[in-house]
C-alpha positions in Angstrom: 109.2 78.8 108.2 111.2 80.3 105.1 112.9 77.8 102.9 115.1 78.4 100.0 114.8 76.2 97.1 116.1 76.0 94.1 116.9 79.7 95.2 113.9 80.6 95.1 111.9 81.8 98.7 108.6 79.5 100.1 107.3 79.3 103.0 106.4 75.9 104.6 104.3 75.2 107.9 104.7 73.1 110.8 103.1 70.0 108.7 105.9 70.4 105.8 103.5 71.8 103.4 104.3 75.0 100.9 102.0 77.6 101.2 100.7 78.3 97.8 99.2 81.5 97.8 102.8 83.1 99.1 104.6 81.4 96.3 101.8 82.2 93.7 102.5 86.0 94.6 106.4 86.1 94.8 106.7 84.1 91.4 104.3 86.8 89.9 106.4 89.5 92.1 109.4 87.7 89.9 108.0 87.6 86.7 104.9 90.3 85.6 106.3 93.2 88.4 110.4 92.3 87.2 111.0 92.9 90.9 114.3 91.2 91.9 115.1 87.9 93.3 116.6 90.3 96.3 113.2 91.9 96.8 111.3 89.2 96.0 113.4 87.1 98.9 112.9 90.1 101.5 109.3 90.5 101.1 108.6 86.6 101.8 111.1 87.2 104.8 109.0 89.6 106.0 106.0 87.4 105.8 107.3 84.7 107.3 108.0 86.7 110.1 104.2 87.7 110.5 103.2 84.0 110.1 106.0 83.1 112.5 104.6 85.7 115.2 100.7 84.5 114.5 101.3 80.9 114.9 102.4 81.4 118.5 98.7 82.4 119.2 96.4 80.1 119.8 93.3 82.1 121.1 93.6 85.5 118.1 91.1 83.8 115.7 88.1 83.8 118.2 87.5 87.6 118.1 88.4 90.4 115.5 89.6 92.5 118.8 92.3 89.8 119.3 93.5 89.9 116.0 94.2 93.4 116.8 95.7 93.0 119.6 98.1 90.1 118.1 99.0 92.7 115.1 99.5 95.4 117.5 102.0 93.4 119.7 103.4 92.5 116.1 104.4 95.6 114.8 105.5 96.4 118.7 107.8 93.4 118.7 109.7 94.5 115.3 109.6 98.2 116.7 111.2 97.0 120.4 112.6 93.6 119.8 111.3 90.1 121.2 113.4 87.9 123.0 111.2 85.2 122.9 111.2 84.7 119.8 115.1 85.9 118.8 114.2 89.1 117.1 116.4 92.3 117.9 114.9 96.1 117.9 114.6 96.7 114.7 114.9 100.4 112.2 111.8 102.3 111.1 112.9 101.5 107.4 112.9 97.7 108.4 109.1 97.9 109.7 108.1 100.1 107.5 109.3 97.5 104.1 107.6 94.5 106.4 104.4 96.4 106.6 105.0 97.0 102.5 105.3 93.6 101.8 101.8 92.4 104.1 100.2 95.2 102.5 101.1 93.8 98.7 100.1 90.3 99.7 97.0 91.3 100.8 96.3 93.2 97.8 97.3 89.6 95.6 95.7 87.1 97.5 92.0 86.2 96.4 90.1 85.4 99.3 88.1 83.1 97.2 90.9 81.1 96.9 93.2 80.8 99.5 94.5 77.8 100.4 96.3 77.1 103.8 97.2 74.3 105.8 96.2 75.6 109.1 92.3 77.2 109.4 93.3 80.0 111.7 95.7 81.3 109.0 93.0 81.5 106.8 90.9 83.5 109.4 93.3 85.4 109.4 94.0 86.5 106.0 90.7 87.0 105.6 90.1 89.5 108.6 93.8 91.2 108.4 92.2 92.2 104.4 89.6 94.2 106.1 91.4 95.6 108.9 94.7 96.3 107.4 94.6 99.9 107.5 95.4 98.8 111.7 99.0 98.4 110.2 99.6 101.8 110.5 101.3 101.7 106.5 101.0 105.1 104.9 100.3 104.8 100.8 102.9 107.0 99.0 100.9 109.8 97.8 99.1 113.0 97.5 96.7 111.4 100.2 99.8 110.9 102.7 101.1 113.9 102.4 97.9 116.2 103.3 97.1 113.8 106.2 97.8 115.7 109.5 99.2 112.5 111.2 100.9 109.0 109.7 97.6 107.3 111.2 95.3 109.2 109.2 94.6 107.7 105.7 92.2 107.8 102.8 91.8 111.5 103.1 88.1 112.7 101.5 89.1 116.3 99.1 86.2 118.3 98.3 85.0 118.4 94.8 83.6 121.0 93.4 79.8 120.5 92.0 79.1 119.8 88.2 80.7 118.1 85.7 84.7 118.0 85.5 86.7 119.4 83.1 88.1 117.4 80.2 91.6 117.8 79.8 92.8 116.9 76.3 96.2 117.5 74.9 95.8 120.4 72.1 95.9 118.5 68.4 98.1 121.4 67.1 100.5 120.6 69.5 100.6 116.9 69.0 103.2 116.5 66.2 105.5 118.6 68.4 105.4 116.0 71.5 105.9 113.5 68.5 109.4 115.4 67.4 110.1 115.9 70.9 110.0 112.3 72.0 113.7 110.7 72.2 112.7 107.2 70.6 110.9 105.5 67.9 109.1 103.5 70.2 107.5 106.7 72.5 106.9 108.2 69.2 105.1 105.3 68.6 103.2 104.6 71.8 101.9 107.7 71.4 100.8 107.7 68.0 99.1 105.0 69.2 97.5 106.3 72.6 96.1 109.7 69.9 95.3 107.6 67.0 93.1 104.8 68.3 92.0 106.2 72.2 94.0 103.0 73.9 94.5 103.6 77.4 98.2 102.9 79.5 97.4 99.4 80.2 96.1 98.4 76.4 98.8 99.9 75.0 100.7 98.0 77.3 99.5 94.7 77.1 99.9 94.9 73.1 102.0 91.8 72.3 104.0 91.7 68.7 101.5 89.4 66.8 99.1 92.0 67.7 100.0 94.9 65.5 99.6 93.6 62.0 101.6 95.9 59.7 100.7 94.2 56.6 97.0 94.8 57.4 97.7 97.9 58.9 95.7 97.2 61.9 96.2 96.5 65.8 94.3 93.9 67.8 93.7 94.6 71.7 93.1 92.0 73.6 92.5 92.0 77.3 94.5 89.0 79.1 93.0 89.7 82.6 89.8 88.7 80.8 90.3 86.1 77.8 91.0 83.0 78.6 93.0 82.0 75.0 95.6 85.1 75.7 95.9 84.3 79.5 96.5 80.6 78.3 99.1 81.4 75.9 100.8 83.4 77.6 101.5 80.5 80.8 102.3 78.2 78.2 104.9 79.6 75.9 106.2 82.4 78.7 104.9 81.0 81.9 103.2 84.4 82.7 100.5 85.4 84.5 98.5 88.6 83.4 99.4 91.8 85.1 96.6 92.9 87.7 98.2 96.1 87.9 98.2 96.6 84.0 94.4 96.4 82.6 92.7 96.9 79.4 89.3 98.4 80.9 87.1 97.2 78.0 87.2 96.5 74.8 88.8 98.5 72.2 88.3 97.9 68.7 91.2 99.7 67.2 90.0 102.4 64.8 92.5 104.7 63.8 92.0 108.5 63.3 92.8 108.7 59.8 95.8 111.5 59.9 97.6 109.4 62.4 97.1 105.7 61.0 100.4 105.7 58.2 102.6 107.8 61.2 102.1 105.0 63.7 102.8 101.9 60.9 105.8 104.1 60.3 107.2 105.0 63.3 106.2 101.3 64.5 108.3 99.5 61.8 111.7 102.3 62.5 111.0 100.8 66.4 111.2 97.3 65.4 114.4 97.4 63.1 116.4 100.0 65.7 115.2 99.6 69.0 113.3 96.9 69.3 115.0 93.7 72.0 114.2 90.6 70.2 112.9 87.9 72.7 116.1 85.8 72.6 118.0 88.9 73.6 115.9 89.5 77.0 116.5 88.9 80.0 113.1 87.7 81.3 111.0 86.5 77.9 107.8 88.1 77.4 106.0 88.5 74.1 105.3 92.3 74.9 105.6 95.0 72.3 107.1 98.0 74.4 110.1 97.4 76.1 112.7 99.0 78.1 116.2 99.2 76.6 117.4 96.2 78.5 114.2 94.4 77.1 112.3 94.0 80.3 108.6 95.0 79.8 107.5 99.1 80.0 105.9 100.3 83.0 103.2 102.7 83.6 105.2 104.9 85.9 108.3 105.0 82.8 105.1 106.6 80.5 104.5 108.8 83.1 107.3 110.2 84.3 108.7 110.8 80.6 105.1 112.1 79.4 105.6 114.6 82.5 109.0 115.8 80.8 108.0 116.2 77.7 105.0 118.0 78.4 107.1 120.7 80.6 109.0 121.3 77.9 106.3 122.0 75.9 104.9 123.8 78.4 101.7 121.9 78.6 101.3 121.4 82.7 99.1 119.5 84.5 98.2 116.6 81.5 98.8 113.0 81.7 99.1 110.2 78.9 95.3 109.6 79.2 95.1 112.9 77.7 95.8 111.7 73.8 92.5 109.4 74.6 90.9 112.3 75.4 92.0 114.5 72.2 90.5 111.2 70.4 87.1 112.0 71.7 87.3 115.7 71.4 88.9 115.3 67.8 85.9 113.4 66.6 82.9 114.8 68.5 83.6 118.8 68.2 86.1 118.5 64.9 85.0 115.9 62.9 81.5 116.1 64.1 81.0 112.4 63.9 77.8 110.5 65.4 78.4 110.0 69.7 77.3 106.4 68.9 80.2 105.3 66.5 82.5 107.3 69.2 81.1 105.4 71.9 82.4 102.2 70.0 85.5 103.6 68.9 86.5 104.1 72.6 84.9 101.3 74.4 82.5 102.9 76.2 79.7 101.2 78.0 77.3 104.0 78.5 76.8 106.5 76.2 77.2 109.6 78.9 81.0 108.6 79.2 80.9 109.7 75.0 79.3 112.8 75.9 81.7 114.7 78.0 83.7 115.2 74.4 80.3 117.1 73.6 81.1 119.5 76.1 82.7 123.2 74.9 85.4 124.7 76.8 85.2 127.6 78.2 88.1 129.6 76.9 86.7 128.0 73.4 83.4 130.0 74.2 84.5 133.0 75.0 87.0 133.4 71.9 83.9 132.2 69.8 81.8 135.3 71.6 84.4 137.8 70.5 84.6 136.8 67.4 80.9 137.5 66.7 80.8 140.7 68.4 83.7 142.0 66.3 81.8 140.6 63.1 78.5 142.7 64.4 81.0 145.3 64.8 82.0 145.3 61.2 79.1 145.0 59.8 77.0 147.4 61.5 79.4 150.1 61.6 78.3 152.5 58.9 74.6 152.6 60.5 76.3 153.4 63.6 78.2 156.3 62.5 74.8 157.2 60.7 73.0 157.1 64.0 75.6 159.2 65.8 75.8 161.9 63.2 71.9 162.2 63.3 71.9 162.6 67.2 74.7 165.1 66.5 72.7 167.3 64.0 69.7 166.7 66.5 71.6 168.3 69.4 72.9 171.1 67.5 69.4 172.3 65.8 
C-alpha cells in the first residue's frame, strides 16, 4: 500500500511494515539522479501497483511459469482494466512509465540484500530480475530502433574481425574545442578529460577539496569503492554514491605537461564566475561541476554539448572519451614515452589496454609512404634522367 509521509512516497505491507529496499531507491532516485519529488512519487505508484496485483496471488511463487503468467495478466490488467481490483483501461504512455519504473528498481535493488516482510515478495524480486525482459519494456536506443518488433531486444551487430579503431580527438584541434566551449567550467572539464586521461564519471565524481590549486594537483577518488569518501559523503550530505557515475579504476592524476597551468587557470576563472557555492544549491552536494542552478552535471549534459561542439568543428562521430584517448596517443606515438608509465598514468590493469595507443593509423601510414617516395624521388632523380638519356642514345645508335 502507498503511503505519503512526511511527503515523501513508502510503501507499507499488510503487517504495517515499510519496505526498505523501495524507499532506499526513491530516496537515491531524490537525491544522486535529482529526479523530482513528482517522478519520484509516480514511479513508487507504479510499484505499488505491481505489489498490489502480486499479493493477490497465493500460488505464483511455486513455479517460474506462474510468475509469468501473474506478470502477463499484470501488464493485461493495466492495458484492459480490472474491476476487481478498481483499476480503469489505462494509456500505452501510462504502462509504458509503469514498466520504466519496475525496470529501474530492478536494476537498484541488490539481491543480496533485499529485505521484505513477506517471503514470496522476495521470490519474486529475485525471479522477475532474471525474467524481466517478459515485460515487454523496450530500452531507448540504437538496439530498439533496429529491432524488427517491440518484443525483440538485445539485438547482436556484427563486428568486423581485428582490432578496433582508436578514435582520438586530433591534438591540433584541441585548443580550438577549448575556444569554442561557452564556459569556464567545460573549458575546464575538458582540460581535464585531455590533460590527465579521466574518464566521464571521474571527472564527475571530483568533489572541491579534490583539486588542490595551491599544489597544482587533482586527487580522484572512487566513492563506489572507498569506504572514507562513501562515508563522508552520508554524513555531511546524506548521499549515496552514484551507481550510474563510476570511476573505473584508479587514476593517479598526471598531467600532460602543455595542459597542466590551462586547467589551474581555467579552473580558478570557474570558481570565481560560475561556480554555485553550496549554500546557494538547491540540493547540497560537494561536487565540483555543476549545472547553472547548482544541481550536479550529468553524463548525458557532456555529451550532448561535446556532440555540438564537435559538429561545429566538424569532427563527427567522437565522444568525450576521445580526449582520454588523445592522452594515450599523445604520449605513446608523440612523446614516445615507456607503455609501462602509460599504463599507470591511465589506470590500466593490463598492459594490452596501453597498447592500442601503439597502434598507427592508417591515413598516418599512407601520408608517411608518400612522403618517402617523393624523397626517393628527389634524390634519385639525376641518375634517372642519366638512365633515360643512355637508353635514348642506345636506341638511336
Amino acid at each position: 500500500m502507498l503511503v505519503t509521509f512526511n511527503n515523501f512516497p513508502v510503501l507499507v505491507d499488510e503487517e504495517g511494515k515499510i519496505e526498505s529496499s523501495v524507499t532506499d531507491w526513491a530516496y537515491c532516485l531524490l537525491e544522486t539522479r535529482h529526479r523530482s519529488l513528482g517522478t519520484v512519487k509516480a514511479y513508487v505508484h507504479a510499484l505499488s501497483l505491481l505489489f498490489d496485483f502480486v499479493s493477490r496471488f497465493s500460488y505464483w511463487d511455486t513455479e517460474v511459469r506462474h510468475l509469468e503468467k501473474v506478470l502477463t495478466e499484470f501488464k493485461r490488467a493495466l492495458w484492459n482494466g480490472a474491476p476487481e481490483l478498481g483499476w480503469e483501461a489505462h494509456s500505452a504512455s501510462f504502462v509504458s512509465q509503469v514498466l520504466t519504473a519496475i525496470n529501474l528498481y530492478l536494476d537498484y535493488v541488490d539481491l543480496r540484500e533485499v529485505s521484505c516482510s513477506h517471503q514470496g515478495l522476495s521470490r519474486f524480486v529475485q525471479i522477475a530480475k532474471k525474467k524481466r525482459s517478459f515485460l515487454g519494456h523496450i530500452k531507448p536506443g540504437k538496439t530498439a530502433r533496429l529491432a524488427r518488433t517491440q518484443r525483440q531486444r538485445n539485438v547482436r551487430i556484427s563486428v568486423p574481425p581485428g582490432p578496433m579503431p582508436v578514435r582520438y580527438f586530433p591534438p591540433d584541434r584541441l585548443f580550438d574545442l577549448i575556444e569554442l566551449a561557452p564556459s569556464h567550467r567545460d573549458k575546464t572539464l575538458y582540460l581535464g578529460m585531455a590533460g590527465t586521461s579521466a574518464r566521464i564519471g571521474q571527472i564527475l565524481n571530483l568533489c572541491q577539496r579534490d583539486i588542490l590549486f595551491d599544489e597544482r594537483r587533482v586527487t580522484f577518488v572512487d566513492p563506489n569503492k572507498n569506504e572514507r569518501r562513501r562515508q563522508w559523503l552520508w554524513e555531511h550530505y546524506r548521499l549515496r554514491p552514484d551507481p550510474a557515475i563510476q570511476n573505473k579504476g584508479p587514476l593517479p592524476g598526471v598531467f600532460l605537461p602543455p595542459l597542466r597551468e590551462p586547467f589551474f587557470d581555467q579552473a580558478m576563472l570557474y570558481r570565481e564566475r560560475e561556480f554555485i557555492p553550496e549554500s546557494h544549491r538547491p540540493c547540497s552536494h560537494p561536487y565540483f561541476f555543476v549545472t547553472r542552478s547548482g544541481q550536479r552535471l550529468s553524463k548525458r549534459q557532456i555529451n550532448e554539448q561535446f556532440r555540438r561542439l564537435t559538429g561545429k568543428l566538424g569532427l563527427d562521430a567522437l565522444t568525450p572519451h576521445s580526449l582520454r584517448h588523445l592522452y594515450g596517443y599523445f604520449s605513446a606515438v608523440v612523446l614516445k614515452m615507456d607503455l609501462a608509465i602509460i599504463q599507470h598514468c591511465m589506470g590500466h590493469r593490463d598492459l594490452s589496454s596501453t597498447q592500442i595507443y601503439t597502434q598507427i593509423p592508417s591515413g598516418d601510414a599512407e601520408r608517411a609512404f608518400q612522403q618517402a617516395f617523393e624523397k626517393l624521388l628527389e634524390t634519385s632523380e639525376p641518375l634517372i634522367r642519366r638512365q633515360q638519356d643512355a637508353l635514348s642514345l642506345l636506341k638511336e645508335s
